[in-house]
C-alpha positions as a Markdown table, in Angstrom:
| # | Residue | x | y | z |
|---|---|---|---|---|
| 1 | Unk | 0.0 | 0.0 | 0.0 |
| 2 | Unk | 1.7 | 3.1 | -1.0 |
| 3 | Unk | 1.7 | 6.1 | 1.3 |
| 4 | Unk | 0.4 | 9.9 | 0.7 |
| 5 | Unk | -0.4 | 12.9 | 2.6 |
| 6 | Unk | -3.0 | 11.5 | 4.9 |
| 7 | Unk | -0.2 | 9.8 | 6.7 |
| 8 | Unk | 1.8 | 12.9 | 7.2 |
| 9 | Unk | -1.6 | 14.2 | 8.6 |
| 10 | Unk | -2.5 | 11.2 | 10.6 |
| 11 | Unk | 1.2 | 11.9 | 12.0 |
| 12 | Unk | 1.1 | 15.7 | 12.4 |
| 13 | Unk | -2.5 | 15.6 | 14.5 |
| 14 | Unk | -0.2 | 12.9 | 16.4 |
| 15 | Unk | 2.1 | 14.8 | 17.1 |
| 16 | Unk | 0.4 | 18.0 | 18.2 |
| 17 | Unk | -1.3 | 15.9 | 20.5 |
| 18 | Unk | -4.8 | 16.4 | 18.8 |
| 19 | Unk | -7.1 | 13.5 | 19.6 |
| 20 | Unk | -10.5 | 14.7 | 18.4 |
| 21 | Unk | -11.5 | 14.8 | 14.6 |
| 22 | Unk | -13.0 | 18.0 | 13.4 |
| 23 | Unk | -14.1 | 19.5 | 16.5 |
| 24 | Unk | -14.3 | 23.3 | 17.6 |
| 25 | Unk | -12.0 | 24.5 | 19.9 |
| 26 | Unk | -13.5 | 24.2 | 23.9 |
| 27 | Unk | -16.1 | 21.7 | 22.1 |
| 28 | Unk | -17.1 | 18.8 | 24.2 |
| 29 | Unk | -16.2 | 15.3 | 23.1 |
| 30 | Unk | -19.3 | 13.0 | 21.9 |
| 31 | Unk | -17.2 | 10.1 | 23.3 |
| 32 | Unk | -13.4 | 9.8 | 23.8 |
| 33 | Unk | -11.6 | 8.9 | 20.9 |
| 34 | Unk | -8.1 | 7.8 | 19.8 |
| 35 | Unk | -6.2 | 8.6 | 16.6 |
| 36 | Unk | -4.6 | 5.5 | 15.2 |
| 37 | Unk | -1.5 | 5.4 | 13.7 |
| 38 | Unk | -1.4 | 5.6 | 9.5 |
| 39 | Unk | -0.9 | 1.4 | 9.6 |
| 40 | Unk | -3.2 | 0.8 | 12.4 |
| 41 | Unk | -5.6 | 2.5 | 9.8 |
| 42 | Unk | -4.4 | 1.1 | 6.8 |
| 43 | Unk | -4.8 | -2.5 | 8.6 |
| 44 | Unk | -8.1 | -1.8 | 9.6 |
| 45 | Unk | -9.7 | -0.1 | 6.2 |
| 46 | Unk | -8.0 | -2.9 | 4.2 |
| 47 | Unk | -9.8 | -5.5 | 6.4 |
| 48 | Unk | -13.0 | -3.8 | 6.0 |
| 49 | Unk | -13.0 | -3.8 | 2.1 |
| 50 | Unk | -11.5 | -7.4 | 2.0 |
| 51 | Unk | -14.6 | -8.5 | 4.1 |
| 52 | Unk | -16.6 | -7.2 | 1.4 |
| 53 | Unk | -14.8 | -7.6 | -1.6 |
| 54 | Unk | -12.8 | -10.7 | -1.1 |
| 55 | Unk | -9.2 | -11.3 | -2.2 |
| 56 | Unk | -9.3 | -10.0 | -5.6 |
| 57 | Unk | -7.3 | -8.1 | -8.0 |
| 58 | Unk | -9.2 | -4.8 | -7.4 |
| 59 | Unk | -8.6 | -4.9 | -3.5 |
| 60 | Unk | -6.1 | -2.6 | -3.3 |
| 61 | Unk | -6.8 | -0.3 | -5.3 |
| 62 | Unk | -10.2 | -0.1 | -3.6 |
| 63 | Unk | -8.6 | 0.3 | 0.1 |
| 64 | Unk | -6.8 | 3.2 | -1.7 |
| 65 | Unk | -9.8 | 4.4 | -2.4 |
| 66 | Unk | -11.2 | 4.7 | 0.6 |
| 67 | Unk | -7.9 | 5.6 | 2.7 |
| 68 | Unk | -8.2 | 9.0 | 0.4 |
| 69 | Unk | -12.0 | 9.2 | 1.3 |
| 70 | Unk | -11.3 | 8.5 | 4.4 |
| 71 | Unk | -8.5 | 11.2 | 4.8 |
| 72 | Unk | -10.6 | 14.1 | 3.2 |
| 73 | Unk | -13.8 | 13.3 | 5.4 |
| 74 | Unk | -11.7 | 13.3 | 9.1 |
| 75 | Unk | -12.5 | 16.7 | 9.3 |
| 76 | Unk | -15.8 | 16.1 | 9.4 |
| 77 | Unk | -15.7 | 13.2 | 12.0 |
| 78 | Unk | -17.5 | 13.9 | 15.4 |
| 79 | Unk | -17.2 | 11.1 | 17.1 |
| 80 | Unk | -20.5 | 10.2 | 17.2 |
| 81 | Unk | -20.0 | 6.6 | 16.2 |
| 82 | Unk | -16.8 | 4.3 | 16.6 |
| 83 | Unk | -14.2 | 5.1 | 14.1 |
| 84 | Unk | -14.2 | 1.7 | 12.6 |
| 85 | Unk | -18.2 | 2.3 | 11.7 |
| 86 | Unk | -17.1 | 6.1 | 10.3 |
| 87 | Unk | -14.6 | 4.0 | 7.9 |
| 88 | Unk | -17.0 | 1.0 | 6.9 |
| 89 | Unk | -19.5 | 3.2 | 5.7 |
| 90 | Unk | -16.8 | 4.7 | 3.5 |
| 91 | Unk | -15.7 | 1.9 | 2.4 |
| 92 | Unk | -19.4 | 0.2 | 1.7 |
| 93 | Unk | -19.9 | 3.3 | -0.4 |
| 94 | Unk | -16.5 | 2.9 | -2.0 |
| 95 | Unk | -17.4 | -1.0 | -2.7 |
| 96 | Unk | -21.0 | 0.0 | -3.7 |
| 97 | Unk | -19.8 | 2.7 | -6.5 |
| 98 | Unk | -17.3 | 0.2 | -7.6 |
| 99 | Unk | -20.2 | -2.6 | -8.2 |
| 100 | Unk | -22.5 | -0.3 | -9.8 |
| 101 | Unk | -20.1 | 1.6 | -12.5 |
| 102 | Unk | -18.8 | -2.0 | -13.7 |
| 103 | Unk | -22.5 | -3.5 | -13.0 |
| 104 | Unk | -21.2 | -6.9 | -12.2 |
| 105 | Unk | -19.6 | -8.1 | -8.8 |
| 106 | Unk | -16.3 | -9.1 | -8.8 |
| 107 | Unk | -14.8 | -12.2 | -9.8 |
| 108 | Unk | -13.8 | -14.1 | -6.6 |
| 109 | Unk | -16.0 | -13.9 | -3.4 |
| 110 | Unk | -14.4 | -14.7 | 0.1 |
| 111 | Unk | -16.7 | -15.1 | 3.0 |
| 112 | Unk | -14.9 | -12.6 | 5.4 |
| 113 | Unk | -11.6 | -12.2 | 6.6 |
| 114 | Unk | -9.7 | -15.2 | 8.8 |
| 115 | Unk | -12.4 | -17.5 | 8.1 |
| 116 | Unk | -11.2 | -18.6 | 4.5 |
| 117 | Unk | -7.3 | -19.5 | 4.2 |
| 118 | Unk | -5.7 | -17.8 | 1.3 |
| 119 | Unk | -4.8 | -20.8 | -1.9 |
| 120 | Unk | -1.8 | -22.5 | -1.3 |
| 121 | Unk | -0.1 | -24.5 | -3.4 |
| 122 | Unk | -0.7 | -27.5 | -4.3 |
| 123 | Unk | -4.5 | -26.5 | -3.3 |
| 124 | Unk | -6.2 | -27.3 | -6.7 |
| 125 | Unk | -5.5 | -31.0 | -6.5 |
| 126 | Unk | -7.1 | -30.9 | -2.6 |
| 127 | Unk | -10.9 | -32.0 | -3.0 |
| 128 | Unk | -12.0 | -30.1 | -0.3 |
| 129 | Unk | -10.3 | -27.1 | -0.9 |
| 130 | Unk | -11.5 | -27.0 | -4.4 |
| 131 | Unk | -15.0 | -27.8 | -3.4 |
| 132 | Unk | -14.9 | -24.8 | -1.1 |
| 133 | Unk | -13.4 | -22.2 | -4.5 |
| 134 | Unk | -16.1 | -23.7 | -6.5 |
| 135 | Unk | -19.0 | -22.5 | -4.0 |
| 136 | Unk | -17.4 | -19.5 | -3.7 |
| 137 | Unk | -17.4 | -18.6 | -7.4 |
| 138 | Unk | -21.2 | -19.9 | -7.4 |
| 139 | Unk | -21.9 | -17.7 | -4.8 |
| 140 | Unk | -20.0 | -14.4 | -6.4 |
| 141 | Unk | -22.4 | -15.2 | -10.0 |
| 142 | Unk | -25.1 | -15.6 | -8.1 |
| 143 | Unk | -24.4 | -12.3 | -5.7 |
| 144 | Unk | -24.0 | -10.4 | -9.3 |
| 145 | Unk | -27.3 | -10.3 | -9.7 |
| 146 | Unk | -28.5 | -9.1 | -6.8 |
| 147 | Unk | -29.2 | -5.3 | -6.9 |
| 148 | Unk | -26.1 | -3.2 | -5.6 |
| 149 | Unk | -28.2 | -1.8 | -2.1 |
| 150 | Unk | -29.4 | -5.5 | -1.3 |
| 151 | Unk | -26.2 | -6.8 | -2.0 |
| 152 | Unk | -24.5 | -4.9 | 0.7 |
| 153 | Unk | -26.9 | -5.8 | 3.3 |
| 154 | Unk | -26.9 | -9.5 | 2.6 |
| 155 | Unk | -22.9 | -9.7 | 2.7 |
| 156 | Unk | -23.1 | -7.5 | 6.0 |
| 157 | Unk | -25.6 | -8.9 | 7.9 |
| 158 | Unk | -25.7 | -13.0 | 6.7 |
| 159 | Unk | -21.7 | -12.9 | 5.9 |
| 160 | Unk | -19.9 | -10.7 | 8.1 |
| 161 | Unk | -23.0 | -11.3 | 10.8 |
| 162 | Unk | -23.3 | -7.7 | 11.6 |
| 163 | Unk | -26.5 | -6.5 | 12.9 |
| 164 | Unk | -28.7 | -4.6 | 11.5 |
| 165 | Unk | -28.7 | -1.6 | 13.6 |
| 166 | Unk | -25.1 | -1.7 | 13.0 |
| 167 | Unk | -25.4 | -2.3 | 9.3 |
| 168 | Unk | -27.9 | 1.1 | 9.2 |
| 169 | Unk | -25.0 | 3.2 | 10.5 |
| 170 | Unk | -22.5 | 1.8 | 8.1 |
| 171 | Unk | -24.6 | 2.3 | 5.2 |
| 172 | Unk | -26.1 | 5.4 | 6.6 |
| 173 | Unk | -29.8 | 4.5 | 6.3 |
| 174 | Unk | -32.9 | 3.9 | 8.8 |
| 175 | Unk | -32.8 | 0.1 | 10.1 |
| 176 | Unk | -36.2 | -0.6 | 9.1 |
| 177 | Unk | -35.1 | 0.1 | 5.2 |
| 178 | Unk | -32.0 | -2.1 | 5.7 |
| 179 | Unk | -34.2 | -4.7 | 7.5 |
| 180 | Unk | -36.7 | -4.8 | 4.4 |
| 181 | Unk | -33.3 | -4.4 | 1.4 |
| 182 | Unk | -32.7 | -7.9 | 3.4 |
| 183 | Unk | -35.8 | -9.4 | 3.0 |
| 184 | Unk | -35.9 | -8.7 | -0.5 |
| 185 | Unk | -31.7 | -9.6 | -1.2 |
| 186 | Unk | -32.5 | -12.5 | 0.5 |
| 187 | Unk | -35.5 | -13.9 | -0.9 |
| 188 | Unk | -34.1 | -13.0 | -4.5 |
| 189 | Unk | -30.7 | -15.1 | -3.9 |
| 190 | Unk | -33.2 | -18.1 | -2.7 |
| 191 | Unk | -34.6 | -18.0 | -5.9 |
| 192 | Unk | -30.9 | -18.6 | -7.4 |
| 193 | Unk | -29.8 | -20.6 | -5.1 |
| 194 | Unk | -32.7 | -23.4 | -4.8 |
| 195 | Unk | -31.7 | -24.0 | -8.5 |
| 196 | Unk | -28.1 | -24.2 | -7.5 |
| 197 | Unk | -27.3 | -28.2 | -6.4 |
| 198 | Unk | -24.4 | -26.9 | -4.3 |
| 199 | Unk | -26.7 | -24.4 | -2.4 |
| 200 | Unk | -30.1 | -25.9 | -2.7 |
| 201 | Unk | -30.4 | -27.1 | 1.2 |
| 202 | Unk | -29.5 | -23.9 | 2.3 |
| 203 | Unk | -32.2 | -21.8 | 0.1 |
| 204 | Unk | -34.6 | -24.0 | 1.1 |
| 205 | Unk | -33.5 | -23.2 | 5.0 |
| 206 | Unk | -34.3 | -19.6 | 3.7 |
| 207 | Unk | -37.5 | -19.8 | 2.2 |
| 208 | Unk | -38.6 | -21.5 | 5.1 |
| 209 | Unk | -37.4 | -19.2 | 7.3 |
| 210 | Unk | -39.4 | -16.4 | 5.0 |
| 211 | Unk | -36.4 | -14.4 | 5.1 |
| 212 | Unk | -36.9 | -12.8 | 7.9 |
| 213 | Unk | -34.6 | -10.9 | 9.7 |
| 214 | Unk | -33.3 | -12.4 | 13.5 |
């Protein structure tokens, strides 16, 4: 990941001994918060758009992204939510803008972050392990066609198993309209998925659950 001014700003609030984003001077905290350094950041904002990206080609150059989104909107941080939530909402919209302009998802899908080993090799001739690539590249086609809004929520809540209060800050919209973008992402990927031999049992689990949100 290659570095640019926000790390020299990260470093110079650092130094000064600034630990509130944006605030006025004599302006009272919403809640403590502390600065992290420019790799604790980088860390975190990569593992953020990983989780919703996957390991693909396009991954750094959307944690880039958002690390220069993220930079130009500290200013405007009050502290009102955690920092990590502040940063996954940039990045969702990062991720989201990225789906839309090429209108397709991307090519590999990895269900979050420590949960799936990166390939190793020798991995293609392992029946398990190529079991497990094969669903996950079902799973990405089937995703694809999932509108970009319900696609989000899906990955967040069912994926990353974030809930759906949380999901409503991230993506900076009331939890009732990102409890019913669920309903409707999931009940569309049951459709797919029922026809789907490798997925079938657990669309059915779906539709029978109505696709309702826990």
């Amino acid at each position: 990941m290659r570095s640019f001014a926000g790390q020299r700003a990260l470093d110079e609030d650092a130094d000064s001994g600034i630990r509130r984003v944006g605030m006025p001077a004599g302006a009272a905290p919403s809640r403590p918060v502390v600065r992290p350094s420019w790799p604790e950041l980088v860390v975190l904002v990569r593992a953020q758009v990983r989780s919703l990206v996957g390991a693909t080609r396009d991954l750094e150059d959307l944690t880039q992204a958002t690390l220069e989104q993220i930079v130009r909107a500290l200013p405007r941080f009050e502290g009102r939510c955690e920092l990590s939530t502040f940063t996954y909402s940039i990045a969702s919209r990062i991720v989201m803008n990225h789906w839309r302009s090429i209108g397709r998802y991307l090519r590999r899908f990895v269900l979050g972050i420590d949960n799936v080993p990166e390939p190793e090799d020798g991995a293609a001739a392992d029946p398990e392990a190529f079991a497990d690539r094969e669903r996950v590249a079902r799973l990405h086609h089937h995703l694809e066609a999932l509108p970009a809004d319900q696609r989000i929520v899906v990955v967040l809540f069912d994926l990353e198993e974030l809930p759906a209060s949380h999901i409503a800050e991230i993506i900076e919209c009331p939890e009732p309209t990102v409890r019913s973008r669920l309903k409707r992402g999931r009940a569309a990927l049951a459709k797919r998925l029922v026809r789907d031999p490798l997925f079938a049992d657990d669309a059915r689990r779906l539709v029978g659950a109505g696709g309702e949100v826990s």
